[in-house]
C-alpha positions in Angstrom: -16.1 -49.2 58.2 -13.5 -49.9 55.5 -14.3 -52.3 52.3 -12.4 -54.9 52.5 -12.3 -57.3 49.1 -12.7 -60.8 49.3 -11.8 -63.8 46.9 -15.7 -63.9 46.0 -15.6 -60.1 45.3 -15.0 -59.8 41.4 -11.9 -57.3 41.3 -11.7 -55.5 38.0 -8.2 -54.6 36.1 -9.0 -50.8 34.5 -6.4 -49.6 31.6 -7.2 -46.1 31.7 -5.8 -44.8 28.4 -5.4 -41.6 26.8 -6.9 -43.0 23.4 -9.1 -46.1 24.4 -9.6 -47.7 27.6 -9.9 -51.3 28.4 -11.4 -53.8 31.4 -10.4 -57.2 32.0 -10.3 -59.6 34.9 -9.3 -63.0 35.8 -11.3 -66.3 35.1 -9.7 -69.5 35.8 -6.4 -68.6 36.4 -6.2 -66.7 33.3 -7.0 -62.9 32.5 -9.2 -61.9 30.2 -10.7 -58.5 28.4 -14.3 -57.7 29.1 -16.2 -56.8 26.0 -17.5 -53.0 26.1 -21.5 -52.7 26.1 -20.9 -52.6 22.6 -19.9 -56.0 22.1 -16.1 -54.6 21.2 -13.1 -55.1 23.8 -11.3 -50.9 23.3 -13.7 -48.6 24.7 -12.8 -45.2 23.1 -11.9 -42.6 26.2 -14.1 -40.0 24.6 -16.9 -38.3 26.1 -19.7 -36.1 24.7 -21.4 -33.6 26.7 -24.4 -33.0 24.5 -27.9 -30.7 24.9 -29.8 -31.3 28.1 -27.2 -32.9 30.0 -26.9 -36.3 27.3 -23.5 -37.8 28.2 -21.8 -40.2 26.0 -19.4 -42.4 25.9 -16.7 -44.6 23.8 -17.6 -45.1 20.3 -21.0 -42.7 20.4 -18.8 -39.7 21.4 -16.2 -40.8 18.9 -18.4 -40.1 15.9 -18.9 -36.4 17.3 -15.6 -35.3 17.0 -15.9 -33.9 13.5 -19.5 -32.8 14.4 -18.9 -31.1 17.5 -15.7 -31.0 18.5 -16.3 -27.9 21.3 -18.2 -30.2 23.1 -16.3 -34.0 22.3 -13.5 -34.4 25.3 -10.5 -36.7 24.2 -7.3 -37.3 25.6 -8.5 -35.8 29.0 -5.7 -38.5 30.5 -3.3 -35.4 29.8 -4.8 -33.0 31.6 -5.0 -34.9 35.2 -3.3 -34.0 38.2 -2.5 -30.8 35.7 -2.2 -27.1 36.7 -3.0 -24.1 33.6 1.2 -23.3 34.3 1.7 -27.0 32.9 -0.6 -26.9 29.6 1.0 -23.2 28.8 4.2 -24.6 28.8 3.2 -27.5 27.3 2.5 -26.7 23.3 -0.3 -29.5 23.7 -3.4 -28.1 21.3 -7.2 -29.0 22.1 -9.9 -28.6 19.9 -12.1 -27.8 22.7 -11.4 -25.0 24.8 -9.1 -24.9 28.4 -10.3 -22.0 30.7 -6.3 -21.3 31.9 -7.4 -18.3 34.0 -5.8 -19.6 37.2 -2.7 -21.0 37.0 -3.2 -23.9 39.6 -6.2 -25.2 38.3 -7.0 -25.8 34.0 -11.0 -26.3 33.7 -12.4 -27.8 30.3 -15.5 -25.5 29.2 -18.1 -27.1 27.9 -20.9 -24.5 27.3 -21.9 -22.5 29.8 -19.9 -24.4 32.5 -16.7 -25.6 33.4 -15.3 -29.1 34.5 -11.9 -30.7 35.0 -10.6 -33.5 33.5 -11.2 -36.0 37.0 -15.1 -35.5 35.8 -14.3 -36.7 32.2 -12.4 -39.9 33.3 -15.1 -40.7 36.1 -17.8 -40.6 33.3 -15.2 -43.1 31.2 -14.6 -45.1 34.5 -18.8 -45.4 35.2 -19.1 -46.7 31.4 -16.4 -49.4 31.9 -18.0 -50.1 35.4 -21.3 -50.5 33.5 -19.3 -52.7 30.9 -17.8 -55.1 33.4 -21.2 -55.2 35.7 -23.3 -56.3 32.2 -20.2 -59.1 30.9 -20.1 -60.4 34.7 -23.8 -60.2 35.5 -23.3 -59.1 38.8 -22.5 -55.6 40.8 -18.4 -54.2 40.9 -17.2 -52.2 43.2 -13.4 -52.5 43.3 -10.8 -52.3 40.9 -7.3 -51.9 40.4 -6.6 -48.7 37.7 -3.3 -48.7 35.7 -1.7 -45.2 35.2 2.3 -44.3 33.8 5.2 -44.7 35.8 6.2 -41.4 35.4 2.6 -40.2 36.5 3.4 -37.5 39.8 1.7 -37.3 43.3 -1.0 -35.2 41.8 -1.7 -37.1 38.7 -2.3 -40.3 41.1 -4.4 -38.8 43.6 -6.2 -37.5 40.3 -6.7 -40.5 39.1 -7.8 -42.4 42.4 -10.3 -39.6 43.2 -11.7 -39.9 39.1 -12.5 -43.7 40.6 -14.0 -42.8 43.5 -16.1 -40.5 41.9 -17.6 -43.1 39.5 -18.3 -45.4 42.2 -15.4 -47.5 42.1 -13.2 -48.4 45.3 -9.7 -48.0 43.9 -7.8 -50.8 45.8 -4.4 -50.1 43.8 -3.0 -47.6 41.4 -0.6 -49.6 39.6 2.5 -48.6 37.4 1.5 -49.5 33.5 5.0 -50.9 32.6 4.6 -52.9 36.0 1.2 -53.9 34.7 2.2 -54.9 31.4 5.7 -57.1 33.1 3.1 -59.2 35.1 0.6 -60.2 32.0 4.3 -60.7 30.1 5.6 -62.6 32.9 2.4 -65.1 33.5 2.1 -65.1 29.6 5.8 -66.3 29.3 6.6 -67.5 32.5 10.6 -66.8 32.3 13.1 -65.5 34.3 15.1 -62.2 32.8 15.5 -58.4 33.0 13.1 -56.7 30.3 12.3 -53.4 29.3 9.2 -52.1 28.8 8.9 -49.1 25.7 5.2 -48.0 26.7 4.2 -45.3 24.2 0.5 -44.7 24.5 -2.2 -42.2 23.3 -0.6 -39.4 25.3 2.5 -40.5 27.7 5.3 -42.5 27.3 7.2 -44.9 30.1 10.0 -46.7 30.2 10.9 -49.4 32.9 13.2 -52.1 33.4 12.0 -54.7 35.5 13.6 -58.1 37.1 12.0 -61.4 36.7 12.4 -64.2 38.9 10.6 -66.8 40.1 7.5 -64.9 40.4 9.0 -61.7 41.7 8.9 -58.8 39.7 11.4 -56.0 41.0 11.6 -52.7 39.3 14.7 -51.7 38.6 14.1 -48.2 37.1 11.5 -46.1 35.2 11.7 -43.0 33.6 9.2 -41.2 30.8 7.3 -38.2 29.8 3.8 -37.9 30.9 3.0 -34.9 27.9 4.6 -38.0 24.7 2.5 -40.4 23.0 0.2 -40.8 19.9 -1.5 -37.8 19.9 1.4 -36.0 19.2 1.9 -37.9 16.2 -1.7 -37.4 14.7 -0.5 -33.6 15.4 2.3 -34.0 13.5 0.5 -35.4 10.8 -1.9 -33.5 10.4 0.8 -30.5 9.7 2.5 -32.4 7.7 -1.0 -32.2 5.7 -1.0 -28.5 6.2 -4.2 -29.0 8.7 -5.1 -27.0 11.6 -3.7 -29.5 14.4 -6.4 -28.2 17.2 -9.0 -29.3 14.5 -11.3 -32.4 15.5 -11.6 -33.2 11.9 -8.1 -32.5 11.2 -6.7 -35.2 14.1 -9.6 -37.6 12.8 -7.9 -37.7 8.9 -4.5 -37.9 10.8 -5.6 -40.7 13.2 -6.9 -42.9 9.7 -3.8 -42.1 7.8 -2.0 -43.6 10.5 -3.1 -46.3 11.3 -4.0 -47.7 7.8 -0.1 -47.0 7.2 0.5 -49.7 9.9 -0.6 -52.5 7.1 -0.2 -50.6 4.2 2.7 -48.8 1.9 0.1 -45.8 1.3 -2.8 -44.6 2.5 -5.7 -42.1 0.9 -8.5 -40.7 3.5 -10.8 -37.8 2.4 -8.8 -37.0 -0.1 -5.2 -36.6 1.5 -2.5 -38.8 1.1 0.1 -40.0 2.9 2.9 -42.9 2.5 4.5 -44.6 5.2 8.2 -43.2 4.4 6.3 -39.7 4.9 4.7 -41.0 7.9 8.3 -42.8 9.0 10.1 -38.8 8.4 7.4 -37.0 10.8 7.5 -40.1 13.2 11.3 -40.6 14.1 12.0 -36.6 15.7 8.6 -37.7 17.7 10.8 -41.2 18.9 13.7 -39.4 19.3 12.7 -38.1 22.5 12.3 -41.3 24.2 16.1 -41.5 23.4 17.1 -39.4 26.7 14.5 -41.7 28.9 15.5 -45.3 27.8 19.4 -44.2 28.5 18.7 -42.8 31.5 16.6 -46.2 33.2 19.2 -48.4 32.0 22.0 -46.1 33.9 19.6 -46.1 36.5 19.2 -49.5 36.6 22.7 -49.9 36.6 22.5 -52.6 33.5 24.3 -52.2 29.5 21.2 -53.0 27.0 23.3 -56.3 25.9 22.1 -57.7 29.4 18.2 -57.0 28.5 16.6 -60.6 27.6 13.4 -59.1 26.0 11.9 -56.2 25.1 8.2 -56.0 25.8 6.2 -53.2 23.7 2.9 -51.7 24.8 0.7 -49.2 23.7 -1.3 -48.9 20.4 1.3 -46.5 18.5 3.7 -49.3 18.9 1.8 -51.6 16.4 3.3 -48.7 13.5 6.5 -50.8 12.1 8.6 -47.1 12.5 8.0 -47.5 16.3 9.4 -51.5 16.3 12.1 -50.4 14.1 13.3 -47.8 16.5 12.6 -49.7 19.3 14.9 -52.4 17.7 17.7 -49.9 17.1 17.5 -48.3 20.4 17.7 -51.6 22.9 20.1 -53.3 20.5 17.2 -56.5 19.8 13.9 -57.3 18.3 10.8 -56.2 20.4 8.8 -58.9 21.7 5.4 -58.6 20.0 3.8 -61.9 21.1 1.0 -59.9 23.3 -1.4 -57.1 21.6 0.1 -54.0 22.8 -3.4 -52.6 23.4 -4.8 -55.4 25.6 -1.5 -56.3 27.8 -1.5 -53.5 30.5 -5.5 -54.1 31.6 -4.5 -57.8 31.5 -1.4 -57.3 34.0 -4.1 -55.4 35.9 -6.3 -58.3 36.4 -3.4 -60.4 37.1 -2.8 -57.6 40.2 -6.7 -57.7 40.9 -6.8 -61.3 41.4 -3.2 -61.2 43.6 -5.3 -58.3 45.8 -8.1 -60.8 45.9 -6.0 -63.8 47.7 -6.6 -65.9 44.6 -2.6 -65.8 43.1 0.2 -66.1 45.4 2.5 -67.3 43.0 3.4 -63.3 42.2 5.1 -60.5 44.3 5.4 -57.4 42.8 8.4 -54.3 44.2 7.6 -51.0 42.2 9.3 -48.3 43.1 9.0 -44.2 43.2 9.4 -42.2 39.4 10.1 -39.1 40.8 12.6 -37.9 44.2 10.4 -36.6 46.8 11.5 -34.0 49.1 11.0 -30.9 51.1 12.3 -27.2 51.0 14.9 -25.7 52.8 16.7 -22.5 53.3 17.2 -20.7 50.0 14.6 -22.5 48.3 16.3 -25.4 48.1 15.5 -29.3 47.6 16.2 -31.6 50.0 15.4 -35.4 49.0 14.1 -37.6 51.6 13.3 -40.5 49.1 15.4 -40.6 45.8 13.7 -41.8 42.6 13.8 -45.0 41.5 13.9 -45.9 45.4 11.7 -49.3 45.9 8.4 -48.6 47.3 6.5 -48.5 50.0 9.3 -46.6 51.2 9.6 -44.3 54.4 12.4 -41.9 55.2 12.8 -39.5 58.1 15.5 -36.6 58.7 16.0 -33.9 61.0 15.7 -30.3 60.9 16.3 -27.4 62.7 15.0 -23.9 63.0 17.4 -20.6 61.3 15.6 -17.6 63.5 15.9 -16.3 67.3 12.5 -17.9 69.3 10.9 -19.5 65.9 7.6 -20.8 67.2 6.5 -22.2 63.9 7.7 -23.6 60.7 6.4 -24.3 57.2 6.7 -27.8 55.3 6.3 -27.2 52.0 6.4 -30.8 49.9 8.0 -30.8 46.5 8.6 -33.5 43.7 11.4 -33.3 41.0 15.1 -33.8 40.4 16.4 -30.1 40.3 18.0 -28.8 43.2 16.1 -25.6 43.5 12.3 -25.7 44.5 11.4 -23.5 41.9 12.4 -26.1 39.0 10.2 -29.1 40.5 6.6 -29.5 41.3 5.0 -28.2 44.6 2.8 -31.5 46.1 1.5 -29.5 48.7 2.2 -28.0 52.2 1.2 -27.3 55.8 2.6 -25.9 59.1 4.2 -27.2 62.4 3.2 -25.0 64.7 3.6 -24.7 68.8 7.6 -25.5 68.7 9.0 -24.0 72.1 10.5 -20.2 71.4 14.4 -21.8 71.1 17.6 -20.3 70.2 18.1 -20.5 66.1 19.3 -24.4 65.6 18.2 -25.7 69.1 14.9 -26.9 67.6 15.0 -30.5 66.4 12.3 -31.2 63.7 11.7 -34.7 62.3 10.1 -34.9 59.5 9.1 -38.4 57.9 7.8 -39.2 54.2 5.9 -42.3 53.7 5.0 -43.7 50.2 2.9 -46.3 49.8 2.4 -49.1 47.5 0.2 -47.0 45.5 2.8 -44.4 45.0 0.9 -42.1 47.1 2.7 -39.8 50.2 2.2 -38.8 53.6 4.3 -36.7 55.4 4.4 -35.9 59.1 6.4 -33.4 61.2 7.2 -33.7 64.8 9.3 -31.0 67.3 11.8 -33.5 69.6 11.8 -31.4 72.4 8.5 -30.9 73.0 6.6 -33.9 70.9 4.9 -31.3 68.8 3.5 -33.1 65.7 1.4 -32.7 62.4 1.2 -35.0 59.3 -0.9 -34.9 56.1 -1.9 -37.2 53.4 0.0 -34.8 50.6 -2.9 -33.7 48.3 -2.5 -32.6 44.9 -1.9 -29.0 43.9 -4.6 -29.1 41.3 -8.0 -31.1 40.5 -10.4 -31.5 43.4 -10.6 -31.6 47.0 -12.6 -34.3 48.6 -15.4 -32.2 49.6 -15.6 -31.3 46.0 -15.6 -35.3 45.1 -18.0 -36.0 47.6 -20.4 -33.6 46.2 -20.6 -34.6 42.9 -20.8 -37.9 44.1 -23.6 -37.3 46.3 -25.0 -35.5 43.2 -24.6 -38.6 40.2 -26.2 -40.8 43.2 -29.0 -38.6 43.6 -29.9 -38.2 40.0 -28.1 -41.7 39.3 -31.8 -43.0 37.3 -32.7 -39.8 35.7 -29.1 -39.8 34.0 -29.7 -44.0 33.0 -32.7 -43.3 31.9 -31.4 -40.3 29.4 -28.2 -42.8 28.5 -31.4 -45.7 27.2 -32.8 -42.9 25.3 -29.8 -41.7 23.5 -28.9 -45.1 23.0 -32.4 -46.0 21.6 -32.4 -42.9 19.1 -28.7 -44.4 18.2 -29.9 -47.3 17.3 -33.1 -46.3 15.4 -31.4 -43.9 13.2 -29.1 -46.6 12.4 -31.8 -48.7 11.5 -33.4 -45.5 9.7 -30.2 -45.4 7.7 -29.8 -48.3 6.4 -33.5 -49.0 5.2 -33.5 -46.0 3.0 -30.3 -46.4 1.3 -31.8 -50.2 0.9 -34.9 -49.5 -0.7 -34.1 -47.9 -3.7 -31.7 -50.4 -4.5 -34.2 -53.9 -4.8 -37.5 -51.6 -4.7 -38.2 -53.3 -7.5 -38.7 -56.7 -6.1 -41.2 -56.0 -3.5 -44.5 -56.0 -4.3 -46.3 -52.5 -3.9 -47.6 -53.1 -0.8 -44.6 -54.4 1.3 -43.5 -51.1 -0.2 -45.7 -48.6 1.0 -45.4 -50.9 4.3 -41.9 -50.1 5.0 -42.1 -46.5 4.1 -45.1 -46.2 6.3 -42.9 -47.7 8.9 -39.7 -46.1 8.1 -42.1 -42.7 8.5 -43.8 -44.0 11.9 -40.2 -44.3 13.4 -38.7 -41.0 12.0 -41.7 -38.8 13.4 -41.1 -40.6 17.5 -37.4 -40.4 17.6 -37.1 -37.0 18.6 -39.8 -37.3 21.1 -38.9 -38.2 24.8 -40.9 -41.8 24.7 -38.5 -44.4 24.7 -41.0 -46.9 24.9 -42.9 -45.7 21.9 -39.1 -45.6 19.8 -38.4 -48.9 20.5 -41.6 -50.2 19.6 -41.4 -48.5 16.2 -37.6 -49.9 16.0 -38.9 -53.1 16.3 -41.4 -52.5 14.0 -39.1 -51.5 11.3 -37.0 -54.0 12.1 -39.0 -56.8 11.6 -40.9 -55.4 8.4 -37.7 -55.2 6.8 -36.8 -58.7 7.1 -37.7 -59.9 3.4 -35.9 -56.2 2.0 -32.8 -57.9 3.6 -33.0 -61.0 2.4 -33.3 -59.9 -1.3 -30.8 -57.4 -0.6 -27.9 -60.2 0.5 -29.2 -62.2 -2.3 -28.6 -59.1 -5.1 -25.2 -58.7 -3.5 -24.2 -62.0 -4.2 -25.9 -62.4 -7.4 -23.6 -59.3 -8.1 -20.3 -60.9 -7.0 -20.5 -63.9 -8.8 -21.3 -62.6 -12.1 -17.8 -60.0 -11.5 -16.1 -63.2 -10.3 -13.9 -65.4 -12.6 -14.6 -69.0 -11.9 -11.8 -71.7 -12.9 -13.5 -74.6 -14.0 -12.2 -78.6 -14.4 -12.2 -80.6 -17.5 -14.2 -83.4 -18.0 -13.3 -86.8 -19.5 -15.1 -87.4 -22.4 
C-alpha cells in the first residue's frame, strides 16, 4: 500500500549539502530551521566510520579530520550517482581513499571494506531524521530533499535511494535554485525574473526563474555538478604550498577562508593569508561559472538588464570576492537579504508544506537540466526531450528497424547535449524483443520518455504492428540496485538498537572527556582557593571518570559525568569570578567628575 502524506503528517524540507546539511519545516505559515541534536542549525555532512562499527556524525566527525582523515568521509555529495570514469577525469583529490577498480562503480574504502557514497549520505540523512524527530517530538517519515539543478538521472535516483535507505519516504526531489526561488519568493513576495548564482560546498547552479503571482516557472538552468567550495579550500591550500588531498591541509584552508570573509587578513597555525591573496586564487575558480550564467540567460531567452534581483545561495557566497563577481557578472547587486546557508532547506519546507495541502497559494514548473535521448544508428543522439524543456514532460517518436527480419532491438538511454553517444552519459538500457521478422524499415517502434516532477525518467517501447511492448523506470548506471538498498535497509533495521545504543555511548564518552578537559585545565588555575579537601574531591572524581570511560558501561560514565559535574560547581564559580576580577583590573574605566 503506498504512503500517502497528510496535512497532520510533519513533512520535512532536507538541504542535503556538500559541506553542511540543514532541516527545516513549516510552523504557522512560516518556515523554519530545525536545530541539530546539538542545539546548532548546520549539521556538518561528515561522517566518521570509527573502531567497532562507531559511526558519527556532523560536528563529532568534523573534529576527526585532522586525526583520522582515512577514515573521516566529507563531501561524499560529489561522488553520487558517480562512476570511477567520472572521478578519473575529474582532478577532484580525497584524503581518504576511492577504490576506482571498476569503472562503472567508485567505492569509498574505509578499512577493510568498501562502501559508496549513497551509504555516507543515508547515515547524514538518519542524523537529520533523528534531529527533526527530537525538535518536533514526534516520529518523520517524509521529506522533501533538495539536490542541484544540474544534478543527472543517476545523481537523483542516488540521492532518492540515500533517503530511502535512512528511513525516509522521499516525496519530492527538488531543484536547489527552485528551492531557494520559493523561500525568496514567500520571503519577498514580488513579482520578477531572478537569477539564482548557487555556489555550494561542491556544485554550482544557475537558474533563472519567473515570478508571478505565486507561480514560479523556470526558465533555464545550467551548472557544474564537480564546482563549489571545496575547490577553493584546494586552491588554497596550494597557494600555501599544502598537500591539497591532506585533511589537515583543507582544515587550515577552510579557517583561512572563511575568517577572510570579515577580516582583511587572517593567521591559522601559523599560515597566513590576506584577502587580496585569497581574491587572486578565488576569481580563475569564478571564472568558470562565466560560460553557465551566459548560457541560462540565452537559454532563457532574457539580456541580464531584464533580471530584477539576483538571489545568492550557498555558504561560499558570504566571501565579498564571490558578491563582487556576482555583481559584475549579472550587471546589479546580489540580493543578500536571506542567509545563503539556510534559504534552500527553507524553500524546501515551503515545498513540504505545498505536498502536505497546507499552501496553495504556490505552483511550482521546473524543468529538465540535461536533453534526454536515445541512440540510434552510428552511435548517435537522438533527443526526445530537450533541456531546459518544463517538466513533467513526456515525448514519444517513432523508430524503425535497419536489418532484413530484425526480431529484436536495443534501447540504450543517454543524457547529454553532444550529438554522438559517446560524449554524453549512458542512463541505462534494455531490449524490445518479439517484433515480427519484417523487411528493414517496415517495423514501427514507438518509444516514449516520461519525466516526472521529480526529474526522474521512464521510458517504454512498443512494436505498432504487433503491440509488442517493454518500459523501464531508467536506473542509474552507478550506485545501488534496489535489492542492494533493501538489504542494507533490512540490515540498519535489524541492528537499528544495537547501533543507538553504540551512538549514546560515543556520545556519552564525548561528553565526559569534555567535561574531563576542562576540569583539569581549571584546577591549576584557582587551586589555590579551594580548600584541601574539595581538592582532593575533584581529583578523586576527575580520576573516577577517567578510569570508566573507556569501559562499555554507559550507565556507570554518566553517573561519574554527573558526578564530576556537580562537584565542580564551586571550581566554576571561582573560576568566572578570577576571570572577571582579571578583566577589570586590564580595563580602563572613564570616570565623572563630581561637584564639589
Amino acid at each position: 500500500m503506498t504512503h500517502r502524506p497528510s496535512s497532520q503528517d510533519p513533512i520535512i524540507g532536507i538541504d542535503l549539502g556538500t559541506t553542511n546539511s540543514l532541516v527545516a519545516i513549516v510552523k504557522n505559515n512560516t518556515p523554519i530551521v530545525l536545530p541539530s541534536r546539538e542545539g546548532r542549525n548546520l549539521i556538518p555532512s561528515i561522517v566518521h566510520y570509527g573502531a567497532d562499527n562507531n559511526i558519527e556524525v556532523g560536528f563529532s566527525a568534523k573534529k576527526r579530520r585532522s586525526t583520522d582523515p582515512k577514515n573521516t568521509i566529507y563531501s561524499a555529495k560529489r561522488l553520487l550517482g558517480r562512476g570511477a570514469a567520472d572521478m578519473l577525469d575529474s582532478g577532484i583529490e580525497f584524503p581518504y581513499d576511492l577504490d576506482l577498480s571498476s569503472p562503472q562503480n567508485v567505492q569509498i574504502v574505509i578499512g577493510e571494506k568498501k562502501i559508496t557514497a549513497i551509504e555516507v549520505s543515508a547515515e547524514i540523512l538518519r542524523e537529520i531524521k533523528l534531529a527533526a524527530e527530537t525538535a518536533l517530538g514526534r516520529p518523520v517519515e517524509d521529506a522533501v530533499i533538495t539536490v542541484p539543478a544540474y544534478f543527472n538521472d543517476s545523481q537523483r535516483q542516488a540521492t532518492r535511494a540515500a533517503g530511502r535507505l535512512a528511513g525516509l519516504n522521499v516525496l519530492r526531489i527538488l531543484n536547489e535554485p527552485t528551492a531557494a526561488s520559493l523561500a525568496y519568493g514567500l520571503h519577498e513576495k514580488k513579482n520578477g525574473l531572478v537569477a539564482v548564482y548557487d555556489l555550494g560546498g561542491g556544485t554550482f547552479d544557475v537558474s533563472i526563474l519567473k515570478l508571478r503571482d505565486g507561480l514560479f516557472e523556470v526558465l533555464s538552468t545550467a551548472g557544474d555538478t564537480q564546482l563549489g567550495g571545496d575547490d577553493i579550500d584546494i586552491a588554497i591550500a596550494r597557494h600555501l604550498g599544502l598537500e591539497a588531498d591532506s585533511g589537515k591541509a583543507l582544515i587550515i584552508a577552510e579557517n583561512l577562508k572563511i575568517a577572510l570573509t570579515t577580516q582583511k587578513s587572517a593567521t591559522f597555525e601559523g599560515y597566513a593569508l590576506s584577502r587580496e591573496q585569497l581574491e587572486t586564487i578565488v576569481v580563475p575558480i569564478l571564472e568558470k561559472t562565466r560560460t553557465a550564467v551566459e548560457q541560462s540567460l540565452i537559454d532563457a531567452k532574457i539580456d541580464r538588464t531584464e533580471l530584477t534581483d539576483v538571489v545568492l545561495v550557498g555558504g561560499p557566497t558570504r566571501m565579498p570576492v564571490v558578491q563582487q563577481f556576482a555583481a559584475q557578472l549579472f550587471g546589479r547587486q546580489p540580493n543578500c537579504n536571506l542567509n545563503p546557508d539556510e534559504v534552500v532547506a527553507l524553500g524546501a519546507a515551503v515545498q513540504a508544506d505545498i505536498l502536505a495541502g497546507n499552501n496553495r497559494d504556490f505552483l511550482l514548473l521546473d524543468v529538465v537540466p540535461l536533453s534526454l535521448g536515445i541512440e540510434t544508428m552510428g552511435g548517435t543522439m537522438n533527443k526526445l526531450i530537450p533541456r531546459n524543456t518544463r517538466i513533467p514532460a513526456m515525448a514519444k517518436e517513432q523508430f524503425t528497424t535497419y536489418a532484413e527480419g530484425q526480431t529484436k532491438v536495443a534501447i540504450n538511454v543517454y543524457q547529454g547535449e553532444r550529438d554522438l553517444v559517446t560524449f554524453n552519459r549512458k542512463l541505462g538500457q534494455f531490449v524490445l524483443a518479439g517484433i515480427p521478422p519484417l523487411p528493414a524499415g517496415l517495423a514501427r517502434v514507438e518509444v516514449t520518455f516520461l519525466v516526472d516532477a521529480d526529474g526522474i525518467l521512464s521510458v517504454s517501447a512498443k512494436e505498432l504492428y504487433s503491440e509488442v511492448e517493454q518500459s523501464i523506470e531508467v536506473r542509474p548506471s552507478y550506485g545501488l540496485t534496489d535489492e542492494q538498498v533493501e538489504q542494507m535497509l533490512a540490515a540498519y533495521l535489524d541492528n537499528k538498537d544495537e547501533d543507538l545504543s553504540v551512538a549514546k555511548l560515543v556520545e556519552a564518552r564525548n561528553d565526559a572527556r569534555t567535561v574531563l578537559t576542562a576540569t583539569e585545565k581549571a584546577l591549576p588555575k584557582v587551586a589555590d582557593l579551594l580548600d584541601k579537601n574539595e581538592r582532593i574531591n575533584i581529583e578523586t572524581l576527575t580520576a573516577n571518570l577517567r578510569g570508566v570511560i573507556e569501559k562499555e558501561d554507559l550507565t556507570a560514565i554518566k553517573n561519574a559525568h554527573k558526578a564530576l559535574s556537580d562537584g565542580t560547581r564551586h571550581l566554576a564559580e571561582l573560576l568566572i569570578q578570577a576571570t572577571l576580577d582579571k578583566n577589570f583590573k586590564n580595563k580602563n574605566v572613564d570616570g565623572f567628575l563630581k561637584k564639589g
